[in-house]
KOLNU-80148 format. One record per residue (C-alpha): residue in three letters; y, z, x. Coordinates in steps of 0.001 Angstrom, whole numbers, plus 500000, padded with zeros to 6 digits. Each point is the difference from the previous one (the first is absolute). Layout:
BEGIN
ALAYZX...
! end
This chain:
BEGIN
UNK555931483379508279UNK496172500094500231UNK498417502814498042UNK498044502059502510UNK495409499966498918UNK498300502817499572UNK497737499024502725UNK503260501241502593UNK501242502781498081UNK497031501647498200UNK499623503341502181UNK496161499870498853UNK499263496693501585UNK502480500783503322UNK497619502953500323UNK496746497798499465UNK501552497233502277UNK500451502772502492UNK496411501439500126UNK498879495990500457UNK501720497499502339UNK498087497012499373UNK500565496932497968UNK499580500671496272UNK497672497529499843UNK497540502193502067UNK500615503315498331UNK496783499655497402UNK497351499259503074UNK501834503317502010UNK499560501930496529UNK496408499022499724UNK499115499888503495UNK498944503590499970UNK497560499742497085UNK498203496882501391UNK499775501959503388UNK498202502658497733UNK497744498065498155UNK499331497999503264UNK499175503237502093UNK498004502178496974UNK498612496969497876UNK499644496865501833UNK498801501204503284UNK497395502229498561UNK498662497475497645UNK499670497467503036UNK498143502394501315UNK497741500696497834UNK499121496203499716UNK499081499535503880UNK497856503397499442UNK497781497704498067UNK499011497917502287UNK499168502778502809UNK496785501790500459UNK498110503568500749UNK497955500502502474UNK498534503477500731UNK502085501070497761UNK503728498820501432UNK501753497432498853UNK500282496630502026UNK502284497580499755UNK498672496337498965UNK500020496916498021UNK496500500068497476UNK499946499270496939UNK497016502279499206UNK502098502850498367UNK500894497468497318UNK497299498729499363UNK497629503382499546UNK502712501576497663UNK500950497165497922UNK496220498999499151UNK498613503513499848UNK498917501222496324UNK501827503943500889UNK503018497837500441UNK499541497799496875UNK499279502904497307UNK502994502043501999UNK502261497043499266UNK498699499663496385UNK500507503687499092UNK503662500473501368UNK500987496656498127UNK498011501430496775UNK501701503395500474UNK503544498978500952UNK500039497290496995UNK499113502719497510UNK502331502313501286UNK502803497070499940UNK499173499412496092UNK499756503667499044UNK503176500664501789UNK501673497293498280UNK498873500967496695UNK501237503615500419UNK503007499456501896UNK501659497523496910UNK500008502142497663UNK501191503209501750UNK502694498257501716UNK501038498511496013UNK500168503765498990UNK501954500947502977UNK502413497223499799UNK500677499824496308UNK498475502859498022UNK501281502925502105UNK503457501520500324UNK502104499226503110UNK499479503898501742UNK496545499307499633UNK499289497126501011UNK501796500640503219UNK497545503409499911UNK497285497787499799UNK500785497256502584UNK500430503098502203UNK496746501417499683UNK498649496625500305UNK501453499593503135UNK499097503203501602UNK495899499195500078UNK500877497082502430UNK501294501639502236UNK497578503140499657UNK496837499789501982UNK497142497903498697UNK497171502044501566UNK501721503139498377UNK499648498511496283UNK496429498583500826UNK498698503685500737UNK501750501134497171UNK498013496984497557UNK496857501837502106UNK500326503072498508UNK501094499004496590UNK496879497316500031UNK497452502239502335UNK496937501312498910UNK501543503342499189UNK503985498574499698UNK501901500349496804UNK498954497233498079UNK495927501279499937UNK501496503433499145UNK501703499094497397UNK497011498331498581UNK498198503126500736UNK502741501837497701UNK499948497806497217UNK495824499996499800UNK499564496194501349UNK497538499092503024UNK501178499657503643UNK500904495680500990UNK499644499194503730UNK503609498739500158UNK499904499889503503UNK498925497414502622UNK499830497097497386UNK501941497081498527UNK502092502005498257UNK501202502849502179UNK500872497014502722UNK502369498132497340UNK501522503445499062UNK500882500286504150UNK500745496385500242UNK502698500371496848UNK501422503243501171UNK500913497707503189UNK501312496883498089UNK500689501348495982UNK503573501781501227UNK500979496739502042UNK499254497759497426UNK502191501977497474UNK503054500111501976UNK499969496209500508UNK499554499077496266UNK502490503085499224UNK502314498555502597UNK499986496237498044UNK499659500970496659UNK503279501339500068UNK501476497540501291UNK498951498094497561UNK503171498641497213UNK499640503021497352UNK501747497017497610UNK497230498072500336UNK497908502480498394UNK502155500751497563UNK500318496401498712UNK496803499621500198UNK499177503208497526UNK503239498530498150UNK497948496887499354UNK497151502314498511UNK497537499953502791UNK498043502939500136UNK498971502012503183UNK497094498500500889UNK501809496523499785UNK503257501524501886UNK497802501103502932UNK497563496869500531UNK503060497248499004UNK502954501639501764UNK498918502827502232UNK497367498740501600UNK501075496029501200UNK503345502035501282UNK498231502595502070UNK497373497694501113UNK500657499656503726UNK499923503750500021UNK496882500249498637UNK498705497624502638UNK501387502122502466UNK498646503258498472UNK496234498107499638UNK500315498990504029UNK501325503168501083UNK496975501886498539UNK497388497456501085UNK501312499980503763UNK499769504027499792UNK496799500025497954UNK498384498111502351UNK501051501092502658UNK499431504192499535UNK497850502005502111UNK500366503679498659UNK499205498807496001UNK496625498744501202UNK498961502170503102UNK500750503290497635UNK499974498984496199UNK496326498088500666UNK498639501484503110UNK500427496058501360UNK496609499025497842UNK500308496678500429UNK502117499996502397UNK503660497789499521UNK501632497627502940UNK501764503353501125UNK497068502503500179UNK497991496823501760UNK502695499472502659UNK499449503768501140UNK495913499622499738UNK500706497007502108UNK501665501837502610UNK497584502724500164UNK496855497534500306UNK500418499691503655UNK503445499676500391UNK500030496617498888UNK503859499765499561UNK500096496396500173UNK497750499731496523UNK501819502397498567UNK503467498010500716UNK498188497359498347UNK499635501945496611UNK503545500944500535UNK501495496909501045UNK498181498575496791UNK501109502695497946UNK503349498790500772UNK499616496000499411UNK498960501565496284UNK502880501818499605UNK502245497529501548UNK498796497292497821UNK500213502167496093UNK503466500856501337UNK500984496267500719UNK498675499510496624UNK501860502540498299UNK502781499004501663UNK499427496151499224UNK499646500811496117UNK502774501526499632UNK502535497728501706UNK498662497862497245UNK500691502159497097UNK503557500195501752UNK500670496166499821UNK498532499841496908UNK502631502385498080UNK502853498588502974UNK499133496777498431
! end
């Protein structure tokens, strides 16, 4: 007497085999049919799109289509476009390595330093900035950074002169980290504890101290995360609009604030897909590398 599988008496796959009829064998393409449809209809299409804009024209004003070569060539040799392109990599490289080296250490204190209630208090109100609006929390760094916000009052209060935090370097990496800084947490937060507490304890066993525990054995294990963390807040670095058009007045102008200047010069939407379209080979090609170095790190401790 045969012993009857699971696969003809589980009541959870019966159900499953009665919502799909096909072969088995075709389930995972029917299961991921409807997200390629998505990215197909909202990603794909779009971006196709916005390639064959590039090679139209405008005349008088309305857009024509065509096959010239011309919008390529006056962005990508045009100085505007060449300092644009050299400030957003400038600014979204400095907001990657500032991010970085505040994100470590805050996600160490959450993960191992903190009590279990709070650190779950913390991840929370971590979480809750992204998905609050942006644009809300860059008018609020206005009026804490304004002319007459908080910070120059305080400085009033305590008998110190006025700074013009606003519209510089420094008020743009403030907006810039208010976008990335919470993201970048909750990724290293998210590996570091994951990370084998008994590795750390054998390594404090063996006498290292904390400095050694965290660059030796903290560090090489949450490595791909910190790749990921680094990518994820260059690809949104360089890619913001509201940090630059609000937190600097757009002076000089990034990729984003030069795609709408574009626009407005004429209508000359097929240049400005050619910013954009650019914009995205960038992005496209620090996230294959991200990617790329960490597979590596991956084989490497696999191996």
């Amino acid at each position: 007497m045969t012993r009857p599988s699971i696969v003809e008496t589980g009541p959870t796959v019966r159900r499953s085999r009665s919502l799909y009829s096909g072969s088995p064998a075709t389930l995972p393409v029917a299961l991921g049919l409807p997200v390629a449809l998505w990215q197909a209809v909202f990603f794909l299409a779009p971006l196709v799109f916005l390639v064959v804009i590039t090679f139209w024209q405008v005349r008088s004003f309305r857009l024509e289509p065509a096959f010239v070569l011309d919008n390529w060539v006056k962005i990508l040799w045009s100085t505007p476009f060449h300092r644009a392109l050299v400030y957003t990599l400038e600014v979204a490289a400095t907001t990657t390595v500032l991010a970085l080296l505040l994100a470590f250490p805050l996600a160490y204190t959450i993960t191992f330093r903190l009590s279990e209630k709070l650190r779950d208090l913390v991840v929370a109100l971590l979480v809750v900035p992204v998905f609050s609006s942006y644009v809300l929390r860059i008018y609020a760094w206005q009026v804490v950074l304004g002319a007459n916000g908080v910070a120059n009052s305080v400085l009033d209060a305590v008998g110190l002169p006025r700074l013009a935090l606003l519209g510089g370097a420094f008020s743009l990496q403030v907006g810039l980290l208010t976008l990335t800084l919470p993201i970048a947490v909750l990724i290293l937060v998210f590996a570091l504890g994951g990370v084998d507490r008994t590795l750390v304890e054998a390594a404090e066993n063996l006498g290292c101290r904390r400095r050694q525990v965290v660059t030796r054995v903290l560090i090489p294990a949450v490595r791909p995360a910190l790749v990921l963390a680094a990518t994820t807040t260059f690809l949104l670095a360089f890619g913001d609009y509201v940090g630059p058009l609000f937190m600097t007045g757009s002076k000089p102008p990034a990729l984003s604030i030069l795609v709408v200047d574009t626009v407005k010069s004429g209508s000359q939407w097929p240049r400005a897909s050619v910013v954009g379209v650019s914009m995205l080979a960038v992005l496209a090609t620090v996230f294959a590398l991200g990617r790329l170095l960490a597979s590596r790190r991956l084989r490497r401790r696999a191996a």
